[in-house]
C-alpha positions in Angstrom: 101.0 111.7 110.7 99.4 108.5 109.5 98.0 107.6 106.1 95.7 104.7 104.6 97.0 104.0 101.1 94.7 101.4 99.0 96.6 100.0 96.5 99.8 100.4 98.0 101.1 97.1 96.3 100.6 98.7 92.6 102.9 100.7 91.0 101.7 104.1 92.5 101.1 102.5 95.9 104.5 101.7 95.9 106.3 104.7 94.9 103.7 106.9 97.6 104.9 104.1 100.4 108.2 104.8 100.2 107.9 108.3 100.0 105.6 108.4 103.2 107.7 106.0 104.6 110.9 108.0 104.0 109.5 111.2 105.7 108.7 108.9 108.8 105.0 108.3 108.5 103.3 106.0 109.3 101.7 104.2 106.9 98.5 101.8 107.1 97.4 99.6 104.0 93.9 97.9 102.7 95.7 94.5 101.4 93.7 91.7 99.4 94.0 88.3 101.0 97.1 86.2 98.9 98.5 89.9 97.3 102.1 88.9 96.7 103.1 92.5 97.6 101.9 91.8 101.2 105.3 90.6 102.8 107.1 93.7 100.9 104.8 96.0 102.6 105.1 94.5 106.1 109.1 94.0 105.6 109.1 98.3 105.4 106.9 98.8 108.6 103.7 99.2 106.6 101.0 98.4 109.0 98.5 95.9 106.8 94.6 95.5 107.4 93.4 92.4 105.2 90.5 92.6 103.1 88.4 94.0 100.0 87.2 97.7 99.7 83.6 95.0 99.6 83.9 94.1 103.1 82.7 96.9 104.7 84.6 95.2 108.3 87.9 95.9 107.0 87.5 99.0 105.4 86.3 100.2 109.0 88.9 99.0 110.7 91.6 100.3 107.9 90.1 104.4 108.3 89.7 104.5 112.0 92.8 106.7 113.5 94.3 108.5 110.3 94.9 111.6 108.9 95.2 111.0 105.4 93.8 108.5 103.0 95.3 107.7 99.2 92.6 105.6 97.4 94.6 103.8 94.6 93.0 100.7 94.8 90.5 100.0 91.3 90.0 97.3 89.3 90.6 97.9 85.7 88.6 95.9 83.1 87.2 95.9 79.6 85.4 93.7 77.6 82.1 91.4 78.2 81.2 90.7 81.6 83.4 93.0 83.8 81.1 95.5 84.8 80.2 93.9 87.6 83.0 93.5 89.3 83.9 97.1 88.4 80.6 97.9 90.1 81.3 96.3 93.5 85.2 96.8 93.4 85.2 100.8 91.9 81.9 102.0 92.8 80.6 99.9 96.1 84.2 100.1 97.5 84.6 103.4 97.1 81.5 104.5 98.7 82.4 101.6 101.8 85.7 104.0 102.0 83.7 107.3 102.4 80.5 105.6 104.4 82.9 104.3 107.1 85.2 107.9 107.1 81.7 109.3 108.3 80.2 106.5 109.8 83.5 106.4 112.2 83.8 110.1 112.6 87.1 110.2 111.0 88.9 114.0 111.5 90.9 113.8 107.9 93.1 115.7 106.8 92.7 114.6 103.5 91.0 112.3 101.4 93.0 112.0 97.4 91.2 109.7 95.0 92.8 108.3 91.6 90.5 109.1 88.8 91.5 108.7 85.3 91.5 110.2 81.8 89.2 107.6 81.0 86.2 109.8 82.0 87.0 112.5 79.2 87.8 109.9 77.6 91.6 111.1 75.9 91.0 108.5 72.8 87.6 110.5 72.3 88.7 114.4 73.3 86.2 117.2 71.6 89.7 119.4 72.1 93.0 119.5 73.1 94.8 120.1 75.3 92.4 118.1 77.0 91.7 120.7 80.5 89.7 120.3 83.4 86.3 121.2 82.1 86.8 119.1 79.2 83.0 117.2 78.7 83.4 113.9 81.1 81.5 111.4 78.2 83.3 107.9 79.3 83.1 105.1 76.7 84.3 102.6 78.9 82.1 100.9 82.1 86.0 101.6 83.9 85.8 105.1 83.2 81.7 105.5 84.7 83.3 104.2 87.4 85.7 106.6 87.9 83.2 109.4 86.8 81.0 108.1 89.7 83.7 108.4 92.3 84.4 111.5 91.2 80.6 112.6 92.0 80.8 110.6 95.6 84.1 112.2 96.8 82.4 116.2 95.7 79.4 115.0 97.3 81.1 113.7 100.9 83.1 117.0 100.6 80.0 119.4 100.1 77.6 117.0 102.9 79.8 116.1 105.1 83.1 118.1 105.0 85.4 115.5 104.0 88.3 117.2 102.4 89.2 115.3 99.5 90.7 116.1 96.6 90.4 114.0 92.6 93.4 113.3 90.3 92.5 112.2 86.8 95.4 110.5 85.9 96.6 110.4 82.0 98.3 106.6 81.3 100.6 105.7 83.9 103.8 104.0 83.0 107.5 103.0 84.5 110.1 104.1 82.0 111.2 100.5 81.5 107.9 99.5 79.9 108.1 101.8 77.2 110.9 98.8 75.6 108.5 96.4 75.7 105.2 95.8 73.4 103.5 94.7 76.3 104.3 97.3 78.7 101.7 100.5 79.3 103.5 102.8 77.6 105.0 100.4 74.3 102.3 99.2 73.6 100.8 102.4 71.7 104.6 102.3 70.2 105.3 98.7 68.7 103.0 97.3 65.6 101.4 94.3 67.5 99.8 96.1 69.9 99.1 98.7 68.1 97.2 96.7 65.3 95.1 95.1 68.3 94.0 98.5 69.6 92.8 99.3 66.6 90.6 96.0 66.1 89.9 97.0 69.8 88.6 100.3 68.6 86.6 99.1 65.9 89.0 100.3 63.4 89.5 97.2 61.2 91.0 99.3 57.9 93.7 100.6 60.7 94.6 97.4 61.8 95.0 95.9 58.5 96.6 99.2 57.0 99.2 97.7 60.3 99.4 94.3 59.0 100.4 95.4 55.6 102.8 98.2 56.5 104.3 95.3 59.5 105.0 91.7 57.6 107.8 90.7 59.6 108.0 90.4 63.8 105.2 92.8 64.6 106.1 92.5 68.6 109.3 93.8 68.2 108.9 96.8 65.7 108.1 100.1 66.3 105.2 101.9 64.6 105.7 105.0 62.7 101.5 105.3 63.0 100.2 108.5 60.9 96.9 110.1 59.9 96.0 109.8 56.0 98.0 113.2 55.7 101.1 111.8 56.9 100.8 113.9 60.1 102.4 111.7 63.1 99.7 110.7 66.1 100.6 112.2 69.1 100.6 110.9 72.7 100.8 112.5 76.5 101.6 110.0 79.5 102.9 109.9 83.1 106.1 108.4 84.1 105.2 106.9 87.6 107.2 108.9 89.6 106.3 112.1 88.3 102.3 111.3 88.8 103.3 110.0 93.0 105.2 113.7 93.4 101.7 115.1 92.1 99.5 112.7 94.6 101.8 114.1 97.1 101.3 117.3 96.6 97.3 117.4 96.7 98.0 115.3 100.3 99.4 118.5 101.7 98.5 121.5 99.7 95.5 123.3 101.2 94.3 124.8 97.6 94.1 121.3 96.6 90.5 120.8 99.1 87.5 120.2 96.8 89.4 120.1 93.5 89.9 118.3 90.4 93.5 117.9 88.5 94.7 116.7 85.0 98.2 114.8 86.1 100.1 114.1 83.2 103.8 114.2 81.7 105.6 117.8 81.4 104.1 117.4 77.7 102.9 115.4 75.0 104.9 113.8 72.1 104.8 113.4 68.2 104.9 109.6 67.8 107.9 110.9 65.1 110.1 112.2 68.1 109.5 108.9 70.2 109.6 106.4 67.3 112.3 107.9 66.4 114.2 107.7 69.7 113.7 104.6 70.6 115.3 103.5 67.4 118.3 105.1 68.0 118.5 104.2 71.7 117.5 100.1 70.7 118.3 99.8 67.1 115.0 98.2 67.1 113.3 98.5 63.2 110.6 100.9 62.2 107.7 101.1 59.8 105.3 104.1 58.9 101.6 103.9 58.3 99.2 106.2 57.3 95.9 104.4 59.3 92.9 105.3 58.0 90.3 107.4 60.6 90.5 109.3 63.5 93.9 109.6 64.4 94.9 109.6 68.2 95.4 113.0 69.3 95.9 113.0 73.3 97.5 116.5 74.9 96.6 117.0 78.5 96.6 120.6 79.7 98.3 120.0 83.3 98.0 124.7 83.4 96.2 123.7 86.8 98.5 121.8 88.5 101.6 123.8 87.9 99.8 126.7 89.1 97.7 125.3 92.4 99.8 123.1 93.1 103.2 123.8 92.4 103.1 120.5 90.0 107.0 120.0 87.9 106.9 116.6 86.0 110.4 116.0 85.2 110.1 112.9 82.8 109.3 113.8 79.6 109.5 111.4 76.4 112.8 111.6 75.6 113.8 111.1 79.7 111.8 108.3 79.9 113.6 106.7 76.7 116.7 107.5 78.4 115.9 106.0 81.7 114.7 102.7 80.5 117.7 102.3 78.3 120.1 103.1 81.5 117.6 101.0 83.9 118.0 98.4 80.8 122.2 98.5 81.1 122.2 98.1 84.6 120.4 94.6 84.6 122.5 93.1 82.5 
């Protein structure tokens, strides 16, 4: 069994290496020319073709001769003049990827793409738990992109009978990061970042109701953030390695053929219970503020997965917190 992962030096490429790897597979990846990750890669047997999803060469010669592909790879981007390198990394590079799997008569056994909640999108949800058939309304140029993939991969299933299969992925985070206000997951838990999001969300009276409530070291203290009712916001995320056992499954699962999945954490979180833990696990300090708008509200109904797939995240909020604090003890 061979597979083509794309991405493979990110943190999902590198949890699905090692678990092809560890079964025996052998494993083929798209590398950019200069990735650091490269020499990792190689040093574990990975087989590496060099090049961009845009050069439609090396994206030939990565798909010819495997069973499975794992298409990782994006670029993720906001703000004035991404979009077009979203457009020719996310939305020309996937359609290279699927052109050359027909153009080279590929036999697959599977073909997974990583989409994202972005095309809902969770900050903008009409209801929770946010479920499959949830409007796809994307805000972002990133998330057109990855509603556009999603429409290629159905479409190359339904013309040409590639069997893929579309993970929309809730945020993605190692536990460690949740310590940190610039990691994935702290950063919706630590004032700083926080306040930015809201300016970032055109929420102005937020991010100054964040300033007042946060005087003193914004980076390093947690945010109690509430609606004006005092009811806490509330927050649904991945650890990384539950979201590779869920790509693994859809590699293998036959049900999984022509089908779209949420892939989220076991459940979602009050900001009370995680605030709340982290400040007894760190000691860190803690404000509250009632912001001013629509709160975030993010629950991802993962019903599907359990039941097609067989999906069991493990990591919920309160594991994570406990892993990053262990993972924390052990490097010092």
């Amino acid at each position: 069994m061979s597979i083509l992962i794309t991405g493979a030096t990110g943190r999902v490429g590198r949890e699905l290496v090692s678990i092809c790897r560890n079964r025996g597979e052998h494993v083929r990846a798209l590398v950019l020319p200069g990735d650091p990750g490269r020499e990792i890669l190689e040093n574990e047997g990975v087989e590496v073709v060099t090049g961009s999803l845009t050069n439609r060469d090396a994206v030939a010669r990565a798909v010819v001769g495997v069973d499975r592909i794992a298409h990782l790879a994006a670029v993720m981007l906001w703000g004035e003049g991404a979009d077009q390198e979203l457009f020719e990394q996310n939305i020309a590079g996937t359609f290279n990827l699927l052109n050359a799997v027909v153009d080279k008569k590929v036999k697959l056994d599977r073909f997974f793409l990583a989409s994202s909640d972005e095309v809902y999108p969770s900050l903008m949800a009409k209801y929770t738990p946010i479920d499959e058939s949830h409007p796809n309304n994307p805000y972002s140029f990133y998330g057109l992109t990855k509603e556009i993939n999603e429409r290629f991969v159905s479409y190359y299933c339904r013309a040409h009978g590639v069997p893929t299969t579309v993970a929309r992925f809730a945020l993605i985070a190692r536990s460690e990061e949740i310590l940190r206000p610039d990691g994935w997951s702290g950063r919706f838990l630590f004032a700083a970042p926080m306040r930015d999001l809201m300016d970032g969300l055109g929420r102005p009276d937020a991010a100054a109701a964040i300033s007042d409530a946060c005087r003193t070291d914004p980076e390093a203290t947690l945010l109690l953030a509430m609606d004006e009712d005092g009811r806490p916001y509330e927050f649904h995320m991945c650890d990384v390695l539950d979201v590779v056992a869920g790509i693994d499954l859809m590699l293998s699962c036959p049900s999984a053929i022509g089908e779209v999945f949420n892939l989220s954490g076991p459940s979602s979180f009050s900001y009370r219970v995680a605030v709340v833990a982290l400040h007894e696990a760190t000691g860190l300090p803690v404000v509250e503020a009632r912001l001013p708008g629509t709160p975030i509200r993010i629950a991802h109904d993962i019903s599907k997965a359990r039941s097609v797939l067989g999906y069991t995240p493990l990591r919920d909020i309160r594991r994570i917190i406990s892993d990053a604090i262990s993972q924390a003890g052990e490097g010092t």
